[in-house]
C-alpha positions in Angstrom: 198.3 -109.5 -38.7 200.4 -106.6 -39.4 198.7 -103.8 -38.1 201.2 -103.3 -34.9 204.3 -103.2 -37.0 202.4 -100.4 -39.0 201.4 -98.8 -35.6 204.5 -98.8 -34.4 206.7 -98.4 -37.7 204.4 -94.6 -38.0 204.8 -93.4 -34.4 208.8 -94.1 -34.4 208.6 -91.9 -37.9 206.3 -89.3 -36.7 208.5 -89.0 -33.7 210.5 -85.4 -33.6 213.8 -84.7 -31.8 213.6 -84.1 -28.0 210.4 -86.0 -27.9 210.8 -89.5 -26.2 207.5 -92.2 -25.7 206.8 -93.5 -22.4 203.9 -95.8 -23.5 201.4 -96.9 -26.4 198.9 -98.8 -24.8 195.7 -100.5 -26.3 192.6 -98.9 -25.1 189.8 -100.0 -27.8 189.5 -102.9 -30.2 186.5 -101.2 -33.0 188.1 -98.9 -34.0 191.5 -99.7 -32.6 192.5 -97.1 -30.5 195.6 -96.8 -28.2 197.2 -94.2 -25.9 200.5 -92.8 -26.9 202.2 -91.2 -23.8 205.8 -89.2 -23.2 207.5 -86.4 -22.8 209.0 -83.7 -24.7 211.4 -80.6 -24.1 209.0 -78.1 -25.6 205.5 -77.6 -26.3 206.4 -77.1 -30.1 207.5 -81.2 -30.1 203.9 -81.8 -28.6 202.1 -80.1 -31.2 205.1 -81.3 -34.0 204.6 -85.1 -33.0 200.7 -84.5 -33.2 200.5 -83.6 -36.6 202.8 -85.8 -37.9 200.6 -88.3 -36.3 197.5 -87.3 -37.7 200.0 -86.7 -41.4 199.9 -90.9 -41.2 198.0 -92.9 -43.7 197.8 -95.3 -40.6 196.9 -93.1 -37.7 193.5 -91.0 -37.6 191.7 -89.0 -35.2 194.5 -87.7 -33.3 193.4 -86.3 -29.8 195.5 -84.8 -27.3 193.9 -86.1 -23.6 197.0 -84.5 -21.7 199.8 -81.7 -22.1 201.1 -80.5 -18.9 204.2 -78.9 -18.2 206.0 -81.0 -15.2 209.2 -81.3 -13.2 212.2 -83.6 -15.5 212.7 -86.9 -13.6 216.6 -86.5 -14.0 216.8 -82.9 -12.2 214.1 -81.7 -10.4 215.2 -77.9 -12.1 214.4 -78.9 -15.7 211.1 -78.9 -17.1 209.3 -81.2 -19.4 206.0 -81.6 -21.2 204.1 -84.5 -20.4 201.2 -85.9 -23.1 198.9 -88.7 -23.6 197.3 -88.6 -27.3 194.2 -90.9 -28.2 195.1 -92.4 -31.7 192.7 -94.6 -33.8 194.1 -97.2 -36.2 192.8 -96.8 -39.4 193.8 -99.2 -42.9 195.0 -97.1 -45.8 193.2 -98.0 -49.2 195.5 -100.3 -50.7 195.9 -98.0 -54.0 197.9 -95.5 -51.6 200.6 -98.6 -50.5 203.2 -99.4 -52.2 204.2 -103.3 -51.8 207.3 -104.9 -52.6 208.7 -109.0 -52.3 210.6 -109.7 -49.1 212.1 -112.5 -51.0 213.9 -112.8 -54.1 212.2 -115.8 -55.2 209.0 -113.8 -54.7 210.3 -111.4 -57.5 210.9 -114.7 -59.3 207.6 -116.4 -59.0 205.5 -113.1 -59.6 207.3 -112.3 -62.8 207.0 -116.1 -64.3 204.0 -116.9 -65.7 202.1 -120.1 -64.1 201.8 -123.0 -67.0 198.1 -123.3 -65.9 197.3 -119.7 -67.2 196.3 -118.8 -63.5 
C-alpha cells in the first residue's frame, strides 16, 4: 500500500537541479512500470537524473524511450531537453530498509514486553 509514496519519495530525491518532471504515469501493473517524463536544461541532467534513478533501491531497469533537444515553452530562443524514461518498480529486500515508529506509543509498545510472552 505504500509503494507510490516510495515511487514518488525516490524520483523527487533522484531529481538534479535544472531538471523539472512533466509526468509519471502508470504504464504496466507485473512488474509495475511507469513513464517518467520532463525537461532539463542540459543533456548532463538527463543522463544525471538517469542514474540516480537506476542508484534507487526502489527503481530498476531504467530505460531512456526519449531525449530530444526541443524549443523552451517560455521563449521560443531557449532550448531544452525533453525525456521520457521507462522505470520498473522493484521491493528492496527488507534487510536493506531501515524502519522506524511513526508514533511514540509505537516506541512504547515495541519496547514493553507483552505479559502473554508473545
Amino acid at each position: 500500500r505504500y509503494i507510490w509514496p516510495h515511487i514518488l519519495d525516490q524520483v523527487a530525491r533522484a531529481l538534479p537541479d535544472y531538471t523539472w518532471l512533466r509526468e509519471i504515469t502508470q504504464v504496466g501493473s507485473e512488474p509495475l512500470e511507469m513513464r517518467v517524463a520532463g525537461r532539463a536544461g542540459s543533456m548532463f541532467a538527463v543522463t544525471n537524473f538517469m542514474r540516480n534513478l537506476e542508484a534507487s533501491p526502489f527503481l530498476r531497469g531504467v530505460i531512456m524511450e526519449r531525449a530530444e533537444q526541443a524549443p523552451s515553452e517560455a521563449d521560443d530562443q531557449d532550448i531544452v531537453y525533453v525525456f521520457e524514461f521507462l522505470v520498473s518498480y522493484e521491493a528492496p529486500p527488507l534487510d536493506e530498509l531501515t524502519t522506524i515508529p511513526l508514533f511514540e506509543n509505537e516506541m512504547a509498545t515495541a519496547a514493553t514486553p507483552d505479559p502473554a510472552g508473545n
